[in-house]
C-alpha atoms as an extended CHARMM CRD file, in Angstrom:
* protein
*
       165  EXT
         1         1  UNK       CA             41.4820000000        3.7550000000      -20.6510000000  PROA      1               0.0000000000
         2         2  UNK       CA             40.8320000000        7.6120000000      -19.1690000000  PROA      2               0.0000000000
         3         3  UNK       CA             39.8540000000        7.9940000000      -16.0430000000  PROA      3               0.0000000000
         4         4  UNK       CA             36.7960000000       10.0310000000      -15.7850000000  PROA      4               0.0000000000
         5         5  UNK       CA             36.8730000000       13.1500000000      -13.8230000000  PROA      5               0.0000000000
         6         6  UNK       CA             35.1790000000       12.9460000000      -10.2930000000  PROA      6               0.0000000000
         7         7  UNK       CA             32.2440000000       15.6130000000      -10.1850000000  PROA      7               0.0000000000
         8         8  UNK       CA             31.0760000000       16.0480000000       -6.6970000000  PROA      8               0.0000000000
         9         9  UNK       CA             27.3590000000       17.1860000000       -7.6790000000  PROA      9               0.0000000000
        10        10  UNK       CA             26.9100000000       13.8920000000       -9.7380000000  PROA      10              0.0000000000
        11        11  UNK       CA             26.4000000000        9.8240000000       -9.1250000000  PROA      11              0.0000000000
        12        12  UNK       CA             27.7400000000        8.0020000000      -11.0230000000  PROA      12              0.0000000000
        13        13  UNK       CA             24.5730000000        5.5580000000      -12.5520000000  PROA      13              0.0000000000
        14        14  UNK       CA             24.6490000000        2.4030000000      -14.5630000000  PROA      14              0.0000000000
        15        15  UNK       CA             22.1090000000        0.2760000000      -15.8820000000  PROA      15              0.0000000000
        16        16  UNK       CA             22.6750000000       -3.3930000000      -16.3840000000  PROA      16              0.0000000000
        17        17  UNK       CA             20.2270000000       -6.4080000000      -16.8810000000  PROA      17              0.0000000000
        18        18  UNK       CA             18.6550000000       -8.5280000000      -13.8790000000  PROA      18              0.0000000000
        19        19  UNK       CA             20.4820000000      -12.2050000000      -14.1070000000  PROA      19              0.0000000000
        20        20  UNK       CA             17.2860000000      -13.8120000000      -13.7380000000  PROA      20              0.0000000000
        21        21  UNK       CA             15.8610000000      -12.7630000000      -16.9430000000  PROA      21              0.0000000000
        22        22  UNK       CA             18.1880000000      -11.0480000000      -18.9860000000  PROA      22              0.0000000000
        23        23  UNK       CA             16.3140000000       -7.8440000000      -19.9310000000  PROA      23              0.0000000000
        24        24  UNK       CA             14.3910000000       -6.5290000000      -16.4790000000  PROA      24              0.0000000000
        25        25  UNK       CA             16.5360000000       -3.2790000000      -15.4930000000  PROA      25              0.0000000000
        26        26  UNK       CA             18.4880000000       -2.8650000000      -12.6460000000  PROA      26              0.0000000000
        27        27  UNK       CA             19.3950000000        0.1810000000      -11.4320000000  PROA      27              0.0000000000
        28        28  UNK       CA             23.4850000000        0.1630000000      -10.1730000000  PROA      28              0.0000000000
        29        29  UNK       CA             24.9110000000        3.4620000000       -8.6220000000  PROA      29              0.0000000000
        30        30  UNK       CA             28.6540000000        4.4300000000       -7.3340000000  PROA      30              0.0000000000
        31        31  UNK       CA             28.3130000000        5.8390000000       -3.6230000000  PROA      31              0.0000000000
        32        32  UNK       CA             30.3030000000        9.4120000000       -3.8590000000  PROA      32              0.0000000000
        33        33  UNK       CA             31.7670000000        8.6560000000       -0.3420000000  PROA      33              0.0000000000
        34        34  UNK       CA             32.9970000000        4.8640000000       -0.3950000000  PROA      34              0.0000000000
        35        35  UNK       CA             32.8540000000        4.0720000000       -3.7070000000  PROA      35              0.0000000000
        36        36  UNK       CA             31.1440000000        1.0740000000       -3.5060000000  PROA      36              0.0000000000
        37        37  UNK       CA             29.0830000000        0.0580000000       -5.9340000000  PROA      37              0.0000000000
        38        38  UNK       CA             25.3870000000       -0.7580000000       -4.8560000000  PROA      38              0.0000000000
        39        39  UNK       CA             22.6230000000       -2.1190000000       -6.9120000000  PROA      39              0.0000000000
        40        40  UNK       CA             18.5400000000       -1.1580000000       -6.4010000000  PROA      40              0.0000000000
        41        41  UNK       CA             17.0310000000       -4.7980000000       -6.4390000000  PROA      41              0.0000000000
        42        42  UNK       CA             13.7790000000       -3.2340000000       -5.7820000000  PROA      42              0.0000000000
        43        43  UNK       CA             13.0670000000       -0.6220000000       -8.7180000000  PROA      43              0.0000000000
        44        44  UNK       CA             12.6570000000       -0.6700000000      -12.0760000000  PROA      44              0.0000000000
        45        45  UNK       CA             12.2720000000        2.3800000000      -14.1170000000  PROA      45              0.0000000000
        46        46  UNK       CA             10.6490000000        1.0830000000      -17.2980000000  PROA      46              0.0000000000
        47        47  UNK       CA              6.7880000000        0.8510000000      -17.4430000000  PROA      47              0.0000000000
        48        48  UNK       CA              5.2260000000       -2.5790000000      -18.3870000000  PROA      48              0.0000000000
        49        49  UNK       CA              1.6660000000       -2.9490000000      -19.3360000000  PROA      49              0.0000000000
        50        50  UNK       CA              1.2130000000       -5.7500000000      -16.6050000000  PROA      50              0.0000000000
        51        51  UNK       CA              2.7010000000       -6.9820000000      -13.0640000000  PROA      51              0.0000000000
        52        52  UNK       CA              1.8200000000       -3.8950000000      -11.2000000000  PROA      52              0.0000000000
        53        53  UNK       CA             -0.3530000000       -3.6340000000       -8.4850000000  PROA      53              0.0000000000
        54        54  UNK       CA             -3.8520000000       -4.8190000000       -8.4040000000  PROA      54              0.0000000000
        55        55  UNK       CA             -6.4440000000       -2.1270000000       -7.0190000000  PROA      55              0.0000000000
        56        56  UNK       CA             -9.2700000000       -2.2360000000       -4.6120000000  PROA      56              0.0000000000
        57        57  UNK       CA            -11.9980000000        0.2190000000       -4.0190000000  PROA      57              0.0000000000
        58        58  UNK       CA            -14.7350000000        0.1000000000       -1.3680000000  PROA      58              0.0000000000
        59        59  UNK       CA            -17.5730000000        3.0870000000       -1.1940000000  PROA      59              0.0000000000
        60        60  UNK       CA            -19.4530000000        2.6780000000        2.1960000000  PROA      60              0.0000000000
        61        61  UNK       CA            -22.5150000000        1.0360000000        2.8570000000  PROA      61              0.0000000000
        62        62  UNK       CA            -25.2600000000        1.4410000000        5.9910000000  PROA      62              0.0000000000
        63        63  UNK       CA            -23.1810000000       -1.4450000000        7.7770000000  PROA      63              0.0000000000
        64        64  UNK       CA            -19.6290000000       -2.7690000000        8.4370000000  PROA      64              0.0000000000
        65        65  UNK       CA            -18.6160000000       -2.8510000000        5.3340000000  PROA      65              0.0000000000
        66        66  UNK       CA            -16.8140000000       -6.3840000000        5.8380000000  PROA      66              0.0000000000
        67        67  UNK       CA            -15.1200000000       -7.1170000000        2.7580000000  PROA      67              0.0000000000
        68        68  UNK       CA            -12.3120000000       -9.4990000000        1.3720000000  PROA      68              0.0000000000
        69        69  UNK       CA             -9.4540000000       -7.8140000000       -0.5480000000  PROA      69              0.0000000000
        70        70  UNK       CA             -7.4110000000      -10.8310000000       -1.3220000000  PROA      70              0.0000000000
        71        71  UNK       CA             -8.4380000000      -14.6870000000       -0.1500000000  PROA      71              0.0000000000
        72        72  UNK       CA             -4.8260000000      -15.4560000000       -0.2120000000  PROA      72              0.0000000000
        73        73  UNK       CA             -1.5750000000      -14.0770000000        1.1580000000  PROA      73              0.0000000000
        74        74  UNK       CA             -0.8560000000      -10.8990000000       -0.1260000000  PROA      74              0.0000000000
        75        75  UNK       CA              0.5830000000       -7.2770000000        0.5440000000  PROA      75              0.0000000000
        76        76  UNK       CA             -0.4890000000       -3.7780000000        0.7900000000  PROA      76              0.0000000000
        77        77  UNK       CA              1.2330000000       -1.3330000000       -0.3480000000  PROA      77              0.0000000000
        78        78  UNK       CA             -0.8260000000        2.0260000000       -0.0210000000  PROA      78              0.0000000000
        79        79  UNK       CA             -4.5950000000        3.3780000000        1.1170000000  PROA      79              0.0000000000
        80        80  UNK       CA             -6.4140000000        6.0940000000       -0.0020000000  PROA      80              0.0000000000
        81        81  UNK       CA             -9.2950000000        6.3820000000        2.6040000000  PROA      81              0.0000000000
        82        82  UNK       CA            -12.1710000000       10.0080000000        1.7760000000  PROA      82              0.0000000000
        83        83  UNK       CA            -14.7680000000       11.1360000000        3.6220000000  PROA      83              0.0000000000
        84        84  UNK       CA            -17.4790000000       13.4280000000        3.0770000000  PROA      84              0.0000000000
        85        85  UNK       CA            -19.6000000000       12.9020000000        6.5010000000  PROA      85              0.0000000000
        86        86  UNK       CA            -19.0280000000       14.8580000000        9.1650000000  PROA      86              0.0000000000
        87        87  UNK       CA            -18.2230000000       11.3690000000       11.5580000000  PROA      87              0.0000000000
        88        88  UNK       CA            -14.8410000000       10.2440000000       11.7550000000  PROA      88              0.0000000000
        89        89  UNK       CA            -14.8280000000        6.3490000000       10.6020000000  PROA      89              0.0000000000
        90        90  UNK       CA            -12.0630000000        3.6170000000       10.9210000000  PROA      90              0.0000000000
        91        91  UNK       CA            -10.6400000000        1.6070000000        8.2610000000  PROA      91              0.0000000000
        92        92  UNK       CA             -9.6460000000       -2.0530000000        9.7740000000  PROA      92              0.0000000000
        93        93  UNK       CA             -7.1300000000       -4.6950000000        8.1210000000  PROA      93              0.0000000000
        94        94  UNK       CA             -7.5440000000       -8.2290000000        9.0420000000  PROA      94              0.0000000000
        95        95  UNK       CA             -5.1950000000      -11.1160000000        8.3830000000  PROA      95              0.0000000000
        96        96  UNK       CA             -8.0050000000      -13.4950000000        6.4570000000  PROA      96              0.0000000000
        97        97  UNK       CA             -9.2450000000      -14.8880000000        3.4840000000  PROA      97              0.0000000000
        98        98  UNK       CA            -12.5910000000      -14.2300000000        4.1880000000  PROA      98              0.0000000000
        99        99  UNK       CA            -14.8960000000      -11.5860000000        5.1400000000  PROA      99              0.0000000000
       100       100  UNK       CA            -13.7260000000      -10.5740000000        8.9270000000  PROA      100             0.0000000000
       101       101  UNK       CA            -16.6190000000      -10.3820000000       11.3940000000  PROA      101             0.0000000000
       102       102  UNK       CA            -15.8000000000       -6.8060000000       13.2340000000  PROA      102             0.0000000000
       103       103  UNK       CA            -17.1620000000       -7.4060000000       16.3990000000  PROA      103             0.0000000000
       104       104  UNK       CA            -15.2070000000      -11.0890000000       17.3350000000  PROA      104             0.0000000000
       105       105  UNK       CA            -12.4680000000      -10.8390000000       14.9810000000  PROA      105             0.0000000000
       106       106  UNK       CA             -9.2020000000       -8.7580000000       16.2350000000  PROA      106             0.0000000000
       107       107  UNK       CA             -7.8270000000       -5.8010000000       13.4030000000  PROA      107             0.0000000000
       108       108  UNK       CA             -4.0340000000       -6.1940000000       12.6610000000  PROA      108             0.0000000000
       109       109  UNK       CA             -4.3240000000       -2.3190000000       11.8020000000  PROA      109             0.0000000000
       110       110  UNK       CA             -6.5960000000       -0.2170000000       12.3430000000  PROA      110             0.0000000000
       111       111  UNK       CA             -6.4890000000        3.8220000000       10.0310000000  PROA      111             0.0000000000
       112       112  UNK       CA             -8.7760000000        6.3660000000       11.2220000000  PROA      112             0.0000000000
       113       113  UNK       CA            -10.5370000000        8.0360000000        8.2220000000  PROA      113             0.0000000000
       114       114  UNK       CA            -10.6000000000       11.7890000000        9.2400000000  PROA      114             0.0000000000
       115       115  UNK       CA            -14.0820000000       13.6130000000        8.2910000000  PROA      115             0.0000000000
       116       116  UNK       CA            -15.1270000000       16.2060000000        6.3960000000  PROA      116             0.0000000000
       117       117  UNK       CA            -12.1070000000       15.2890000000        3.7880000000  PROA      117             0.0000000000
       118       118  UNK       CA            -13.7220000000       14.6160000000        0.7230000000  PROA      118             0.0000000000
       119       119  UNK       CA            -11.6230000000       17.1330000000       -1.2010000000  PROA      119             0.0000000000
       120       120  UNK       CA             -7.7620000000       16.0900000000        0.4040000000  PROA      120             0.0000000000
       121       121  UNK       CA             -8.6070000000       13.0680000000        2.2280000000  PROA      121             0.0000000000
       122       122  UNK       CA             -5.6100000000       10.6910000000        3.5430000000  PROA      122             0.0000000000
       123       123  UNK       CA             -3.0430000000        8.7880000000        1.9780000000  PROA      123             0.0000000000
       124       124  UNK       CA             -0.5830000000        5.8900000000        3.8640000000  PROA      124             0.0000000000
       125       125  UNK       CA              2.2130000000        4.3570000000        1.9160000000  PROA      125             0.0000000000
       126       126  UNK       CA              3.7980000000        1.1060000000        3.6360000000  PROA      126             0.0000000000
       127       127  UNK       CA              6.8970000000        1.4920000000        1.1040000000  PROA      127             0.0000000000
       128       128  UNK       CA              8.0280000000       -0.8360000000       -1.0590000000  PROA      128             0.0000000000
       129       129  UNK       CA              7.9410000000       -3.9150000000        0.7650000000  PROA      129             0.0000000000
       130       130  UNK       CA              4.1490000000       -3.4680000000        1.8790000000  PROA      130             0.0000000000
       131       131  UNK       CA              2.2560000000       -4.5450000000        4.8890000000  PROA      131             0.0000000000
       132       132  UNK       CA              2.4870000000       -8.1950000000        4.5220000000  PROA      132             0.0000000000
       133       133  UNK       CA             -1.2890000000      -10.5170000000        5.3870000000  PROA      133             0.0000000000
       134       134  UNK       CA             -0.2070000000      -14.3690000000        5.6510000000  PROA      134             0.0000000000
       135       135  UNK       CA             -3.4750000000      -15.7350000000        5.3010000000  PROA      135             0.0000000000
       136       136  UNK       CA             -5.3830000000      -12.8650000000        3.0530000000  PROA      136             0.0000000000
       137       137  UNK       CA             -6.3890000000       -9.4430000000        3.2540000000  PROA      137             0.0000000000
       138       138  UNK       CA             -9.9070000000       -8.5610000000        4.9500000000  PROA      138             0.0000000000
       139       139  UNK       CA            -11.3540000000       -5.2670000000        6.0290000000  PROA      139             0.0000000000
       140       140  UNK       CA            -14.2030000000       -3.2320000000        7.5550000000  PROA      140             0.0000000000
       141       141  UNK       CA            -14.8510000000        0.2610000000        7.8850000000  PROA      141             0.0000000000
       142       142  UNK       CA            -16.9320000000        0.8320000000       10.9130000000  PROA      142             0.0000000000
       143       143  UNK       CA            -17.8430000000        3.7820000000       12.7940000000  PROA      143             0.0000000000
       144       144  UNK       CA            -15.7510000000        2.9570000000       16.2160000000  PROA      144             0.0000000000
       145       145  UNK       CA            -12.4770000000        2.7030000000       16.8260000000  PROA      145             0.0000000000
       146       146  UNK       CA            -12.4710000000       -0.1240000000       19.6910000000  PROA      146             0.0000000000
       147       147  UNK       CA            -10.9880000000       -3.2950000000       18.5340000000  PROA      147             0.0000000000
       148       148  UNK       CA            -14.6970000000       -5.0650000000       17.9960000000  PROA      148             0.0000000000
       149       149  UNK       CA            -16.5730000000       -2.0050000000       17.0080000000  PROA      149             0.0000000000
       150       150  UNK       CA            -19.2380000000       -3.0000000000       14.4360000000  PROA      150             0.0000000000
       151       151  UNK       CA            -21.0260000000        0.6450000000       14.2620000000  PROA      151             0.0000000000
       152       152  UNK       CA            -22.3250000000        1.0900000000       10.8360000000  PROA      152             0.0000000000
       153       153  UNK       CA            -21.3440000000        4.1230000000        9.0110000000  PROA      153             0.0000000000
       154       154  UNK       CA            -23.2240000000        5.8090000000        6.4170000000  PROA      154             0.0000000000
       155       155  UNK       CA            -23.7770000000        5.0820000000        3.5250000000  PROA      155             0.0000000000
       156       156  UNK       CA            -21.5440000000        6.7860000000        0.2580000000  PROA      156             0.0000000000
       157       157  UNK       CA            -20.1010000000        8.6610000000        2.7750000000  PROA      157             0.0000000000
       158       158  UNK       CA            -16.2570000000        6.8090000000        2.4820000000  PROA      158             0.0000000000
       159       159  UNK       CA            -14.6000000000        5.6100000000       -0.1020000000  PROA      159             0.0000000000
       160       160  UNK       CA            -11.2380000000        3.2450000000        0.4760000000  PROA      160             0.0000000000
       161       161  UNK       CA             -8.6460000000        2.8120000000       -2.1370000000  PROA      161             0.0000000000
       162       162  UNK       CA             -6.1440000000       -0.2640000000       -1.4360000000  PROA      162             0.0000000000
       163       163  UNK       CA             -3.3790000000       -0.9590000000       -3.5830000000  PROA      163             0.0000000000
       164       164  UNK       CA             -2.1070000000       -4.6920000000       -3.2550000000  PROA      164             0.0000000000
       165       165  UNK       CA             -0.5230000000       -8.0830000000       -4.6390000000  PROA      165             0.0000000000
């Protein structure tokens, strides 16, 4: 057997099949500096038709907006939050598997919506891993940002995109 040349502007890359199943990819890679060879559990690069995320989408209402995502443990993994008022609102994640009551219950994360952003809006990506919600994932959007705020906002004025599992 030849040894291939070493190019320094390449990687060395090698697919090989997940032991679990025998045909999910896995991605396998040489490290130019130690050599070691290191495998990307986490990725696949073939497209399937199912087992992706499941999507959530919320357009305001004239109230809290309390709303259950997921009644069971789960994971987020990105928000797309638009506004087209001119009032700043706040997006609020609770840990339950029910509809979160904004003004007793305590936000594990709280993402101000910025206004007037209709056109670019905001975008937060927790990775691959995701934010992980034990119990289930809840929110509200509400027009304060204190910890039991329960200010209405307006309604069709936000619209929050949540991608989970």
């Amino acid at each position: 057997m030849t040894e291939a040349r070493r190019d320094a502007n390449r990687i060395a890359t090698l697919i090989g099949a997940s032991s679990s199943d025998g045909t999910t990819p896995t991605l396998a890679y040489i490290n130019a500096t130690t050599n070691r060879l290191l495998v990307d559990a986490l990725s696949t690069s073939i497209p399937a038709t199912s087992g992706g995320l499941l999507l959530y989408q919320k357009v305001s209402t004239a109230n809290n907006n309390a709303d259950t995502v997921k009644a069971s443990a789960g994971q987020v993994y990105s928000v797309q939050v638009f506004n087209n008022s001119g009032n700043i609102g706040y997006l609020k994640f609770y840990n339950k598997a029910s509809n979160p009551a904004p003004a007793s219950d305590t936000p594990l994360k709280t993402i101000l919506i910025p206004a007037n952003t209709s056109g670019s809006g905001a975008v937060f990506d927790f990775g691959n891993l995701g934010a992980q919600f034990a119990t289930g994932i809840a929110i509200a959007v509400v027009a304060g940002i204190a910890t039991n705020d329960n200010t209405s906002v307006a309604a069709n004025a936000m619209v929050v995109n949540i991608d989970y599992k």
